[in-house]
N, C-alpha and C positions, 0 to 999 in steps of 0.2 A: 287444144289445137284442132284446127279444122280444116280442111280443103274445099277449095272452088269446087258450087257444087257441076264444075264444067268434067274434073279430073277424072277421065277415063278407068276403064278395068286394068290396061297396059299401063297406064300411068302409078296406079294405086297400088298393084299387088307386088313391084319388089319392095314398097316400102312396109309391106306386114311383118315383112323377119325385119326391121328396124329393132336395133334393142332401145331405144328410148319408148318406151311404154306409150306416151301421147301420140309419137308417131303412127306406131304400128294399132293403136286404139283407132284413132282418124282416117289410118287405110282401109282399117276394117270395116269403118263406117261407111268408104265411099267405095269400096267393094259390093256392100248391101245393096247400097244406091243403084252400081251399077252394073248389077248380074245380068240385067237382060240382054247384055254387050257378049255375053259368054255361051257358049253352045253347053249342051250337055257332053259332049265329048270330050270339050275344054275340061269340065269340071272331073270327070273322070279319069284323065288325065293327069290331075292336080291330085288326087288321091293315093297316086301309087309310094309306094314306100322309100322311092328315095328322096321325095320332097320333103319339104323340112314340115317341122308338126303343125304349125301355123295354119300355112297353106292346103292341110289337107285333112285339117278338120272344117276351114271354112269350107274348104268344097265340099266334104261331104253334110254338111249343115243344108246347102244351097242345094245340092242333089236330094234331099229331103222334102223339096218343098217341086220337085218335077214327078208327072205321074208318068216318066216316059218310061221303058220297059229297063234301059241302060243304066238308070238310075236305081232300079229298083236293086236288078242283078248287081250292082256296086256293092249297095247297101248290103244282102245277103251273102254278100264274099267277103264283107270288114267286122262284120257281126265279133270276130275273136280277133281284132286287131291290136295291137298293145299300145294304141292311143287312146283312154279311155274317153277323149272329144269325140273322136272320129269313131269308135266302137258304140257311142250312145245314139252318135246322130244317124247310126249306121242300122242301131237298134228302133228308133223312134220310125224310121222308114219303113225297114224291113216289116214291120207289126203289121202291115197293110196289107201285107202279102193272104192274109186273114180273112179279112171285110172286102175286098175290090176283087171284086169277076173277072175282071179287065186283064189283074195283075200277071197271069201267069201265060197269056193269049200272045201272040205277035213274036216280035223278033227274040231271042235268047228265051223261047218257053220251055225248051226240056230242059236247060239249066236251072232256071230260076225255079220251075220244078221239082226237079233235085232238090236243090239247096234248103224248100221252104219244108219238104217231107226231112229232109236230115237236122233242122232246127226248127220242126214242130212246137214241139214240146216247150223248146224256152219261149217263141214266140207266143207260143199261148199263154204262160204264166205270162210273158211280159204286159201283153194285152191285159187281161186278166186285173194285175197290177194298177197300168194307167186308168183303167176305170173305176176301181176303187178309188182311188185317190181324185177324179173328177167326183166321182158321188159325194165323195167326203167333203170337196170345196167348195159345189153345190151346196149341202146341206150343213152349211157354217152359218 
């Protein structure tokens, strides 16, 4: 199954908790399509614990891929989230907090401060980790 590719963000996302699988696969595709329809606050939003698990590992997937300050502080607050979607794509982000000058500057910076001195340590194995594993498929 596929949707027009006209079918908005408002149109797509109550169909992700669809339980036919094709459906809520096709929402999810035309979610990707149409994230730029969605603010970062939206997506932070969609994150909070009482949305269904769906919803709020695609948002924080999508908050992943923004380098805006809001995003990042998400990411560093789902770090031990007990959706391991939303806890990975929460970790794949947060790693940045590492490499980017940027990250910890602007709006929410004693926070995300905080948060990145109190999960040092794992973000750095994590890092650490992900480059291993590019060296290794590099050198395949």
């Amino acid at each position: 199954m596929t949707f027009s590719p006209d079918i908005g963000w408002n149109e797509a996302l109550p169909l992700l908790t669809d339980p036919a699988k094709e459906v809520s696969r096709a929402a999810r595709g035309a979610l990707w399509a149409a994230r730029s329809e969605v603010t970062v606050a939206q997506l932070v939003a969609l994150t909070a614990s009482g949305e269904p698990p769906e919803r709020r590992s695609l948002a924080m997937q999508l908050l992943a891929r923004s380098f805006e300050p809001a995003a990042l502080l998400t990411a560093l607050r789902l770090l031990d989230d007990p959706l391991p979607a939303v806890r990975a794509a929460a970790r794949d982000d947060a790693r940045r907090v590492l490499w980017d000058r940027t990250a910890a500057g602007g709006p929410h910076a004693e926070e995300i401060r905080a948060l990145a001195e109190r999960h040092h340590e794992r973000l750095t194995v994590w890092l650490a980790e992900t480059r291993r594993r590019n060296r290794a498929l590099r050198n395949r």
